[in-house]
C-alpha positions as CSV (number, residue, x, y, z in Angstrom):
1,X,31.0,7.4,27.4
2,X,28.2,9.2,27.9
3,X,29.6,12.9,25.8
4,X,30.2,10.7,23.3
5,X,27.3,9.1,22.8
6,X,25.3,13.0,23.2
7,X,28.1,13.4,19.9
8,X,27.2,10.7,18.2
9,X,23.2,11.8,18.4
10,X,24.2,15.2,17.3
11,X,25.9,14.3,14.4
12,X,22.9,11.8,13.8
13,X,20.7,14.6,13.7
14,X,22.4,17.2,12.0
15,X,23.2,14.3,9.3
16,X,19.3,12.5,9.3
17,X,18.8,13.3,5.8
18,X,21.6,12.4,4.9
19,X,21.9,8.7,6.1
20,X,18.8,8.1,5.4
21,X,19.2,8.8,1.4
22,X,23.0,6.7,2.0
23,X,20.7,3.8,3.5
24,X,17.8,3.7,1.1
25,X,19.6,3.7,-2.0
26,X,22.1,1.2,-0.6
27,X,19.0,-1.2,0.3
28,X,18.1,-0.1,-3.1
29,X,20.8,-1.2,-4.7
30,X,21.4,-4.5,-2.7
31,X,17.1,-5.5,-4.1
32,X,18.0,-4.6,-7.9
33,X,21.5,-6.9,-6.7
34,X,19.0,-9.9,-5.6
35,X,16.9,-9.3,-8.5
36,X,19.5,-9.2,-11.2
37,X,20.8,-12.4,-9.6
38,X,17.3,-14.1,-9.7
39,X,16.7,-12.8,-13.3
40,X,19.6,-14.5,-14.7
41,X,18.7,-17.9,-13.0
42,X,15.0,-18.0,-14.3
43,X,13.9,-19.9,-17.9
44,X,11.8,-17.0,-18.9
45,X,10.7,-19.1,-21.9
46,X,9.1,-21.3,-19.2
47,X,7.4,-18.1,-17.5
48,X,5.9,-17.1,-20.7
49,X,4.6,-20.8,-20.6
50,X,3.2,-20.6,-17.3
51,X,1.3,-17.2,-17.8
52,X,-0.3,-18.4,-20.8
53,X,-1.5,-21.8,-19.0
54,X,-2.9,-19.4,-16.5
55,X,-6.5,-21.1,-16.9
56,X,-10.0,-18.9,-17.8
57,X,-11.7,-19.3,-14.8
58,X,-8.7,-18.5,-12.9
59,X,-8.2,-15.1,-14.8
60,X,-11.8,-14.1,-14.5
61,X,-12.4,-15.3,-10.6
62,X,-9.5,-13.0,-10.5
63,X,-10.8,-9.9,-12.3
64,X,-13.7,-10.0,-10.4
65,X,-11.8,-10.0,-7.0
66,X,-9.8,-7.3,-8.6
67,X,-12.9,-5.6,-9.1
68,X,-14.3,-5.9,-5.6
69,X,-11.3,-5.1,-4.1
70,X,-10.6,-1.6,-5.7
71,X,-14.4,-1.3,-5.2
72,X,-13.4,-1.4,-1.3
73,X,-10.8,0.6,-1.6
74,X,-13.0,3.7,-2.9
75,X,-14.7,3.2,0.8
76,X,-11.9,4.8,2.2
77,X,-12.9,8.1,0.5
78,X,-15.9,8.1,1.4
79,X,-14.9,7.4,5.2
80,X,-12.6,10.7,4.3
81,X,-16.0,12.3,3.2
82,X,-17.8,11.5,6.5
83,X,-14.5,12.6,8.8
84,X,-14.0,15.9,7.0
85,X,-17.2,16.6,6.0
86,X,-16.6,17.7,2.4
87,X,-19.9,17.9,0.1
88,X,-18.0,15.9,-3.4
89,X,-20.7,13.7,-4.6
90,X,-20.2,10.3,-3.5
91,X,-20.2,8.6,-6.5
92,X,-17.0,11.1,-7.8
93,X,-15.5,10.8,-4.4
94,X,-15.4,7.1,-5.3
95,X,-14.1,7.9,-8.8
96,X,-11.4,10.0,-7.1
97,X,-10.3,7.2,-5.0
98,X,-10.5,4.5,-7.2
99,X,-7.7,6.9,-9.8
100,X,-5.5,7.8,-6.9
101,X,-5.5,4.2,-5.8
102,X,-4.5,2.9,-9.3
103,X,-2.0,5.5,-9.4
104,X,-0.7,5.3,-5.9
105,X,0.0,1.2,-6.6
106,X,2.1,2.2,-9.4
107,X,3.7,5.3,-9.2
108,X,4.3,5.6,-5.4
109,X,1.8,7.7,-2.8
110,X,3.4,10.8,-4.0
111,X,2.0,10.6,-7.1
112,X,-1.7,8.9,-6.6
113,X,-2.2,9.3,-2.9
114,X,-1.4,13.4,-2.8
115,X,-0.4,15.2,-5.9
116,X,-3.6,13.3,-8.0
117,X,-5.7,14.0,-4.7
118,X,-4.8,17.7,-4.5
119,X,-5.6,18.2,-8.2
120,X,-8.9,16.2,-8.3
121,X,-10.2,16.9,-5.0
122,X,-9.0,20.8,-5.5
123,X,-10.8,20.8,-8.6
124,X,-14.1,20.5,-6.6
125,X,-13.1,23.7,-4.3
126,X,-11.4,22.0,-1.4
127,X,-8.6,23.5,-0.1
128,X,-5.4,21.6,0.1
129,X,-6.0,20.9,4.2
130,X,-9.5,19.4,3.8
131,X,-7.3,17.0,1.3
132,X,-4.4,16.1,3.2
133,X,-7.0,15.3,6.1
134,X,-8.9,12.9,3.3
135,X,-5.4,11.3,2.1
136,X,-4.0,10.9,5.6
137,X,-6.9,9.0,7.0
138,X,-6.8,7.2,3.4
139,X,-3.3,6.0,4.5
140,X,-3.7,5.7,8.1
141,X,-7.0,3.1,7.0
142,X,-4.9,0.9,5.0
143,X,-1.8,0.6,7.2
144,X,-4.1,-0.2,10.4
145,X,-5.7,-2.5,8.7
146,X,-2.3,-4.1,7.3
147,X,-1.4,-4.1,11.4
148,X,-4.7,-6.3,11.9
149,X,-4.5,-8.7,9.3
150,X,-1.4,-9.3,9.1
151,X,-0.8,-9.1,12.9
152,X,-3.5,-11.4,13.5
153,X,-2.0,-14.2,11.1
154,X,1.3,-14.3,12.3
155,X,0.4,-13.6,16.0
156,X,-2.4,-17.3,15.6
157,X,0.8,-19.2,14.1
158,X,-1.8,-19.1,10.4
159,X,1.3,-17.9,8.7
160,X,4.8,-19.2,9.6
161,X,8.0,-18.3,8.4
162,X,10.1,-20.7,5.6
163,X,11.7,-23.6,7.0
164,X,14.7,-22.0,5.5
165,X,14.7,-18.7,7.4
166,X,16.6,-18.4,10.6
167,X,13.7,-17.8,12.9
168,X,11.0,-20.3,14.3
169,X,7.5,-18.8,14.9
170,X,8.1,-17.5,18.4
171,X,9.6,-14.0,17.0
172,X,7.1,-13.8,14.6
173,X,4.2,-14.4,16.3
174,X,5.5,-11.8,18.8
175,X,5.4,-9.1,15.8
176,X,2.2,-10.3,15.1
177,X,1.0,-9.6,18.5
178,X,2.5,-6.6,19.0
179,X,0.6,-5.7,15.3
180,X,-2.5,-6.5,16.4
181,X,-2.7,-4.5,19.8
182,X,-1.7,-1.4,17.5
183,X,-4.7,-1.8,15.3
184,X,-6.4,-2.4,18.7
185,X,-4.8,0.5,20.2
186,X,-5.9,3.0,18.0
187,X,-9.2,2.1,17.5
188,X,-9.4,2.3,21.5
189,X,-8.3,5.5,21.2
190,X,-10.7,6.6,19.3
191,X,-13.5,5.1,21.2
192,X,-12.0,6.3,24.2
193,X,-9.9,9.5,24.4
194,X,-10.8,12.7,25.6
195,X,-8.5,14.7,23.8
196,X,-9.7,14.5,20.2
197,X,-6.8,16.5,18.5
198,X,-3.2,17.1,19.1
199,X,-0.9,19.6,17.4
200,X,2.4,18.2,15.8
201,X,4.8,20.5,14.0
202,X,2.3,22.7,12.9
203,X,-0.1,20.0,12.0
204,X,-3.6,19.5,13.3
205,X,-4.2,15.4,13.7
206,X,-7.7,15.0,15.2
207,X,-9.0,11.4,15.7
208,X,-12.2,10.2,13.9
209,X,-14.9,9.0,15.7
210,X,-15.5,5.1,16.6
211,X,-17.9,4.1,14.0
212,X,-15.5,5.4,11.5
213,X,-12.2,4.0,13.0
214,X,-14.0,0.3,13.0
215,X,-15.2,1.1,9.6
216,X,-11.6,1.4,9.2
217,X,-10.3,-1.7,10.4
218,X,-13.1,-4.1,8.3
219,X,-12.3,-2.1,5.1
220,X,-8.8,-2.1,4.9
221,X,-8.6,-5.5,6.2
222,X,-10.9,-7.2,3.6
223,X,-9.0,-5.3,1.3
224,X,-5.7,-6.3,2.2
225,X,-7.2,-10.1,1.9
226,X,-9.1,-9.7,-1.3
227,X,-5.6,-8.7,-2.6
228,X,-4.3,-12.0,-1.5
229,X,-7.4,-13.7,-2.9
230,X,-6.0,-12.2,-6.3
231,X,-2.8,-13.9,-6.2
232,X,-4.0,-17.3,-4.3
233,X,-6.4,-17.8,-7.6
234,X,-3.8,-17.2,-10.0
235,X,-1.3,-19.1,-8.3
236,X,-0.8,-23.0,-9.6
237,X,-0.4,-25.9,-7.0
238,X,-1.8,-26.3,-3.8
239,X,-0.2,-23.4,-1.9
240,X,-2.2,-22.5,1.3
241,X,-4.0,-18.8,1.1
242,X,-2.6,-18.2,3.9
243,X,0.9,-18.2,2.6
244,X,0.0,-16.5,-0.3
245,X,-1.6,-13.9,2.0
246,X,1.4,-13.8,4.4
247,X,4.0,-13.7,1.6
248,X,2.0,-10.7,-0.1
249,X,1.9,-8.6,2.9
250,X,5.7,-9.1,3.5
251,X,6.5,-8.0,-0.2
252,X,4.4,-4.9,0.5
253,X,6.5,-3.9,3.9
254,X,9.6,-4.4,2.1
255,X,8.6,-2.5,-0.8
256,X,7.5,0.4,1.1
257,X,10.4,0.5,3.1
258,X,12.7,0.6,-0.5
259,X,10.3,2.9,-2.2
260,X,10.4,1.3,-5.6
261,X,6.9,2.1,-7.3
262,X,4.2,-0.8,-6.8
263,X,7.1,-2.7,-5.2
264,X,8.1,-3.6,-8.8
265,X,10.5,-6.3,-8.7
266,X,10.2,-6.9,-5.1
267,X,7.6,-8.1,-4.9
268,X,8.3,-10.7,-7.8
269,X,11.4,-11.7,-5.8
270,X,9.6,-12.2,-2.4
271,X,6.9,-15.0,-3.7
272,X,10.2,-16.6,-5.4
273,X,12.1,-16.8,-2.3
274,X,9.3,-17.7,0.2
275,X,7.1,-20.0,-2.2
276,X,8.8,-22.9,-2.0
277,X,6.4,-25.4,-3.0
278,X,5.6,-24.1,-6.3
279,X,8.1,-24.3,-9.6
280,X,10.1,-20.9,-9.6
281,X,8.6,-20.1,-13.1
282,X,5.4,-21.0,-12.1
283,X,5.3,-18.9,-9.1
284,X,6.3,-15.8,-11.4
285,X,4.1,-16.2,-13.9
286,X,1.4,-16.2,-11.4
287,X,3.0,-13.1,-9.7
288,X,3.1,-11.5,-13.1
289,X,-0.4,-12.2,-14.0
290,X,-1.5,-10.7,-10.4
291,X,0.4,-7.2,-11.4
292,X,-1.1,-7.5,-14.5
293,X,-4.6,-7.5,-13.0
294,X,-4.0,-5.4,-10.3
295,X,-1.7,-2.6,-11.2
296,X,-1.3,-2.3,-15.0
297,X,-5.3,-2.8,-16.0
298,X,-6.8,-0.7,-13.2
299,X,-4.0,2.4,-13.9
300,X,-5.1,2.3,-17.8
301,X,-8.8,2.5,-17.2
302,X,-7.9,5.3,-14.2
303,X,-5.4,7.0,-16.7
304,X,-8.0,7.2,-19.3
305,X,-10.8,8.1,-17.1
306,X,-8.4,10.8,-15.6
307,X,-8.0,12.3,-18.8
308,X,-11.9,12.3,-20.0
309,X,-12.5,14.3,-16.9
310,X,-9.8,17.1,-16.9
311,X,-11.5,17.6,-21.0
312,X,-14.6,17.9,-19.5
313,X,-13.9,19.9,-16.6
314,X,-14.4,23.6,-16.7
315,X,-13.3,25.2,-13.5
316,X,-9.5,25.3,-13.1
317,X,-8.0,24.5,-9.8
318,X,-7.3,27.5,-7.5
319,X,-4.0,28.7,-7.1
320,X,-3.8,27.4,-3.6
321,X,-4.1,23.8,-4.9
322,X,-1.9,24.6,-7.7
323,X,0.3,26.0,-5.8
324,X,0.2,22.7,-2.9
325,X,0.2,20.5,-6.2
326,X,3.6,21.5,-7.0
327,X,5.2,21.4,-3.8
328,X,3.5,17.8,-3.4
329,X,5.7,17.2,-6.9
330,X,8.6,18.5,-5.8
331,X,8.8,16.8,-2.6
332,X,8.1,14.0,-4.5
333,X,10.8,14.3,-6.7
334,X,13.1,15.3,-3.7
């Protein structure tokens, strides 16, 4: 039993890649599945409807959330600033986040979190390692403060599950919990750990210090909520924010985990299946009109603003960024 369990982990490893593309692009396949099925069920006449009834107010209490929150976002460049140490202006190390961040929400991390980073940031004389250490702690912000939100509103019970799902709250709230003490855990960590770096394949990952680990935590939190505040205004009915905040940060896991681009489709499907108490057109117009604020406006203003400043900029990247750029692609791609 035991030899060929030792088998079955070497052929798992020798194989990793390998599965792992087999499983993706069959959960791939079985969201576009779900989605087609949903698609062909839906009166999009009576979406159309719904978008346009989306009321003024709503749309500009929205915008101005929208506004704030990609506002919040840029503080996590500037938290990369103070951990590296990098002398970018402030005010373009905000402009830097704010384009990889409307980039990243559309065309995956690849794109906007690293490749966009490594040509803006290069552009200023960083070298590619200073960059990955201002992306990295860019993602690990976010994610820890998706642990804390999140972890903290299933762990109280705020946010339950469907009726219709086949778990009651104990599970979840166990997730939650669990969620919460990683947020908690590394921000203990970094207050207090004696060993300040470790070594991982060749990779130096050295822990910030407190004030910039709970600076962390608050920003990536409040962003993570003002995100949900987007869709809760936009959304018709009396639906609890909570829900709407619960039923956002599940879409987000479960487009991560597929990798489809700003979770494009997914996301549409999860506030359909879990929003029961909302009209089915209704709740994708309101989903629609989120992405529309969220993704599509931000990424034309970034992809403008992106362009004005590679006219405008004299000093061409050095070849080391060039160079890390298009391995970034190519991974990407891979």
């Amino acid at each position: 039993m035991t030899s060929m369990f030792s088998r079955a982990r070497a052929w798992f490893r020798q194989h990793k890649r390998r599965v792992k593309r087999v499983a993706t692009g069959a959960f791939i396949g079985l969201v576009i599945v779900l989605l087609v099925r949903v698609g062909l069920t839906i009166e999009w006449n009576e979406v159309v409807g719904a978008i346009l009834e989306t009321p003024s107010t709503a749309l500009l209490q929205a915008g101005l959330l929208v506004v704030v929150s990609y506002v919040v976002y840029t503080g996590f460049d500037l938290l990369g600033k103070w951990y590296t140490g990098h002398d970018v202006p402030w005010w373009r190390t905000m402009m830097f986040a704010f384009m990889s961040y409307a980039f990243t929400m559309n065309f995956s991390a690849a794109v906007g979190g690293l490749a966009l980073r490594l040509r803006l940031y290069g552009k200023q004389g960083l070298a590619p390692g200073q960059i990955m250490r201002v992306m990295g702690l860019s993602m690990t912000t976010n994610w820890i403060g998706y642990c804390l939100i999140g972890g903290a509103g299933f762990a109280s019970g705020a946010i339950r599950p469907p009726a219709e799902w086949e778990i009651d709250a104990g599970p979840l709230r166990a997730v939650g919990a669990v969620m919460v003490l990683v947020a908690l855990g590394y921000l203990a960590l970094c207050v207090f750990s004696k060993t300040r770096s470790w070594t991982i394949r060749d990779h130096v990952i050295e822990l910030p210090e407190w004030r910039i680990a709970a600076l962390q935590l608050l920003l990536a939190s409040c962003n993570w909520a003002l995100m949900g505040g987007v869709v809760y205004t936009v959304m018709p009915g009396d639906v609890p924010y909570l829900t709407i905040l619960g039923t956002l940060l599940i879409g987000a896991i479960v487009g991560s985990v597929a990798h489809i681009p700003g979770g494009l489709g997914v996301t549409e499907y999860v506030f359909i299946t879990l929003v029961t108490d909302v009209p089915r057109h209704q709740v994708l117009g309101a989903v629609l009109v989120y992405r529309a604020l969220y993704y599509v406006a931000p990424v034309l203003l970034a992809g403008a603003w992106y362009l004005i400043f590679e006219a405008r900029s004299a000093a061409p990247s050095s070849d080391g960024t060039e160079l890390a750029s298009g391995k970034a692609s190519t991974n990407a791609e891979a």
